[in-house]
N, C-alpha and C positions, 0 to 999 in steps of 0.2 A: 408412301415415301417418308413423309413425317412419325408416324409410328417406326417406324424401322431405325431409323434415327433414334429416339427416345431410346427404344429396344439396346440398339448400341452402345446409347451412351449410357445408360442404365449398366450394362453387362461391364463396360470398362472403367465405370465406377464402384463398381462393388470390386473389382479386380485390386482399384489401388486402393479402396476401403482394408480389404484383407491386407494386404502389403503394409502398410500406414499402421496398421489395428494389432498387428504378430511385433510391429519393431517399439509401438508406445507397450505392448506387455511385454519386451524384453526390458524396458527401462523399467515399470512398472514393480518389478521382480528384482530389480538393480543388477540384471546383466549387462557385461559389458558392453560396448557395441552403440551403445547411442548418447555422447558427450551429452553432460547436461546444457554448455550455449545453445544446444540443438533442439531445446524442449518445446521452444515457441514454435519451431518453425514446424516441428510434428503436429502441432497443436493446431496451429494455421490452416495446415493442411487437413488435417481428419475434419475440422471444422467444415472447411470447404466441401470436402467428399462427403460427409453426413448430410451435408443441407442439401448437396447435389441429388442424393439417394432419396431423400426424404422427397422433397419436391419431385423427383420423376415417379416414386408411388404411391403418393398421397398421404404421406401419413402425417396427424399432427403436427402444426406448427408453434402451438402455444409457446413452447420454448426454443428457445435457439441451441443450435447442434451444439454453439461451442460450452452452453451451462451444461448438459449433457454430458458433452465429453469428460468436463471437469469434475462433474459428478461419480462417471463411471469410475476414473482415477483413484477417485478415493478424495480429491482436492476439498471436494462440495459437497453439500447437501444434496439431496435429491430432487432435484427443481417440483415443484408444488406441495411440498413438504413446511409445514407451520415454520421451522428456523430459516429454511430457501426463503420463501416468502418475506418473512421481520428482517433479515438482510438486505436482501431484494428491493421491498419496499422505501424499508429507511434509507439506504442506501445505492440506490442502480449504479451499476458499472462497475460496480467494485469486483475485484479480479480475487483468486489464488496467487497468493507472492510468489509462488513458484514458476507460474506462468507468467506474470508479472514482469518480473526481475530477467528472462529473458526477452521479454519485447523491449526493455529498457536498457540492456547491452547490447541489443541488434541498434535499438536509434541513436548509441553514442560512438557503435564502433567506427563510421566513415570519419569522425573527427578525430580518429587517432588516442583513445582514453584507452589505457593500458593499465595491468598491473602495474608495471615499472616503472611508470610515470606518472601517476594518479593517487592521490590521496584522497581517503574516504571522508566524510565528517557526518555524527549522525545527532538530529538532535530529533528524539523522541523520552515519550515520559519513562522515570527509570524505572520504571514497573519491571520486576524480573522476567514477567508473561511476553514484552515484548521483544526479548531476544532468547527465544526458545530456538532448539538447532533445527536447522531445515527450511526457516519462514525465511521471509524476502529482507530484514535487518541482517542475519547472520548470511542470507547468501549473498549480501553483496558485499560485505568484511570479508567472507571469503574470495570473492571476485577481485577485489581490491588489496587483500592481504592485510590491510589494519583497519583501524576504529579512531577516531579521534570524538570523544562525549562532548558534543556541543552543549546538552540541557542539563536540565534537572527534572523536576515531579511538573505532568502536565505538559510539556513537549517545547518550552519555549525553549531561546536559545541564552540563555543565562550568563553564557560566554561573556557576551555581549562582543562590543568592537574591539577590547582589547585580545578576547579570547579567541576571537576568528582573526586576528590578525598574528596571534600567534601560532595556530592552525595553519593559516594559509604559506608562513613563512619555511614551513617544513616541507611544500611543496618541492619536486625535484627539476634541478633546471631545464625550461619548456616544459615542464609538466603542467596538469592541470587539477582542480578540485572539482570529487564530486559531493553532494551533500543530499542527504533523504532528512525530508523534517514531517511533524506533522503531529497532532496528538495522535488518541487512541480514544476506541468503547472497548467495551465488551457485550457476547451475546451467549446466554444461557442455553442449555439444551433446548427448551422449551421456546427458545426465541425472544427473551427477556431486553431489550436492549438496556445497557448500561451496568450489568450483573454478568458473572463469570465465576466460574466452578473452577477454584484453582487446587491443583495435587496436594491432596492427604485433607481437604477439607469437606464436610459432610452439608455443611450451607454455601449459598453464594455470597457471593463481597461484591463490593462498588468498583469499577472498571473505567474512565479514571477516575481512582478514589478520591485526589488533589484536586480535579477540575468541579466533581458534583459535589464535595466538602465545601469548595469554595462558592458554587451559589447559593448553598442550601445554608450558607455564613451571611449570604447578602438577603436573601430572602427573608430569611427569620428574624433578622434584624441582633445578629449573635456577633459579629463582625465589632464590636465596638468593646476597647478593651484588651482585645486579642495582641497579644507581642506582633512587633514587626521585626524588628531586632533578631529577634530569635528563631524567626519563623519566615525568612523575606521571600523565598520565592511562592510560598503559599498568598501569601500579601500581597506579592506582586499582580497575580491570579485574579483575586478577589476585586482587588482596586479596576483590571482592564474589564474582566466580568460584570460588576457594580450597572455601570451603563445600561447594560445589554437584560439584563436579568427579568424587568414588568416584561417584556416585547417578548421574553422565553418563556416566560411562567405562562402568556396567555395563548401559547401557540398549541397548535394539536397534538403537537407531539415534542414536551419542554425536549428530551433528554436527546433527541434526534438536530433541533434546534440549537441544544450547548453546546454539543459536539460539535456542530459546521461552525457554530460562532467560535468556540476555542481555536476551530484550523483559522480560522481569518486574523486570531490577533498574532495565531503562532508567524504565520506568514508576513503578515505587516511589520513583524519585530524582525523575522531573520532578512527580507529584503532591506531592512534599516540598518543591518550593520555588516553587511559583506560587500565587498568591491571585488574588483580583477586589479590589485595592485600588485600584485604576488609574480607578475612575470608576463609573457606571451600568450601565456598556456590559458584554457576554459576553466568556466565556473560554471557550473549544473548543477539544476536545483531540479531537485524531485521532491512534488510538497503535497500532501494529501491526508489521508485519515488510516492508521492504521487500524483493525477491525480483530481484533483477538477471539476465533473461532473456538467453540469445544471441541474437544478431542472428538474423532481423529482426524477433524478436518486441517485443512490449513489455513492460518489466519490470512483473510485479504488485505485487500487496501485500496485504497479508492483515489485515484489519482485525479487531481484534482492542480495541479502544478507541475510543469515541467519544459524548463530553459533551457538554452543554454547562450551564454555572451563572453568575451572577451575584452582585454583594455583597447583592442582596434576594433571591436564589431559589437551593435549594437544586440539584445536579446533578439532569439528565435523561437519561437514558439514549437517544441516537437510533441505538442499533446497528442495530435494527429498521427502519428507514427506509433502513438498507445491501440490504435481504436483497429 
């Protein structure tokens, strides 16, 4: 009886395996037929039905169905692949934006966040890599319909109080703000962290240039002298960096270490200067590490941040609702 079963359910998992597999290569192909809000939930689902398949025939577990899936996409690397892996390792949980940015439309739609009532705010580094079309910066301007530039180089929010307060007052009434922050790396073909091959160049560059400029200023002891005046939000950088810089330098992996440490002061500076003063409506905060993949992947992101609270209600935690 129990074989017969497995038998079954094995046969009517490959069944919605095929169904689930024919509709992600019709989006795959960009036919019509399958809305992109609807990418997570294909996603979800093949996930489920691969793991289901896998586990009734034994095959491999090393990785999970849904890096697989992502892979097969075209999203990812090829899970046990030298770049999977320096991703992977430096980073676990970090997603494809595209897959992404639909599980983080599915956890705000019950609160009612709409184009028509929602303003975007982004503060990440102004690096042109990370608002290429297709990643998870440009698909939620398109979700949302506009952009308001919280930062400058390095992802803080430069704004400051004065600039999210003029930000938030463009909200629409009962509307709500949402906001994606966070620095960025980059990663080489080869799986290089903190380097990136960017169009029409034959070497790689520094990935963020502003953040590793600015330790490698505190480090070397090059910082003194340097304009501030002329040069403030690199300053600014440097002076929060200063701190933190012996405890990176001696760590196993400085450039993996700068980068989490840059998310933590980006995020302690934009929880310092946003309120819910703007009205009824939410403030959501999506804060984490954006991961600027080489072509023709897509870049992740590694969520590491995600609220939402109001001037009557205290933050909620929906990180849970990512996983």
């Amino acid at each position: 009886l129990k074989a017969a079963v497995v038998r079954r359910s094995a046969s009517l998992t490959g069944i919605l395996a095929t169904m689930v597999t024919q509709r992600l290569q019709r989006l795959r192909k960009g036919v019509p037929g399958v809305p992109r809000p609807r990418v997570g939930s294909l996603l979800a689902a093949t996930v489920m039905i691969l793991g289901a398949r896998e586990a009734h025939q034994g095959f491999p577990t090393a990785f999970t169905a849904q890096e697989k899936v992502c892979s097969w996409l075209g999203w990812a690397p090829v899970p046990g692949t030298p770049l999977f892996r320096s991703v992977q390792g430096a980073f676990p949980g970090a997603l494809p934006g595209i897959a992404l940015a639909s599980r983080i439309t599915q956890a705000i739609d019950p609160y009612g966040l709409r184009k028509n009532n929602t303003i975007y705010g982004e503060s990440l580094c102004s690096d042109e890599i990370n608002n290429r079309i297709g990643h998870l910066p440009d698909i939620l301007q398109h979700h949302f319909g506009t952009v308001f530039p919280l930062s400058g180089i390095g992802g803080a929010p430069f704004v400051g109080k004065t600039g999210f307060a003029a930000f938030s007052s463009h909200v629409p009434e009962n509307g709500h703000v949402f906001i994606l922050f966070g620095p960025h790396v980059g990663f080489s073909p080869d799986g290089d962290i903190g380097k990136y091959l960017r169009k029409g160049h034959s070497g790689l560059s520094s990935a963020c240039g502003a953040v590793v400029a600015a330790y490698n200023q505190v480090v070397h002891d090059m910082a003194a002298g340097m304009s501030t005046e002329h040069d403030m939000e690199e300053a600014w950088l440097r002076a929060k960096l200063a701190p933190h810089c012996l405890q990176i330098e001696k760590s196993a992996a400085p450039m993996v270490e700068l980068t989490k440490k840059a998310y933590s002061i980006v995020q302690d500076e934009m929880l310092t200067i946003v309120n819910t003063n703007f009205g009824s409506g939410y403030l959501v905060l999506m804060g984490g590490i954006q991961i600027n993949m080489p072509e023709p992947y897509q870049d992740h992101f590694l969520p590491l941040h995600f609220t939402i609270r109001s001037a009557s209600e205290e933050p909620v935690d929906l990180m849970p609702l990512l996983k």
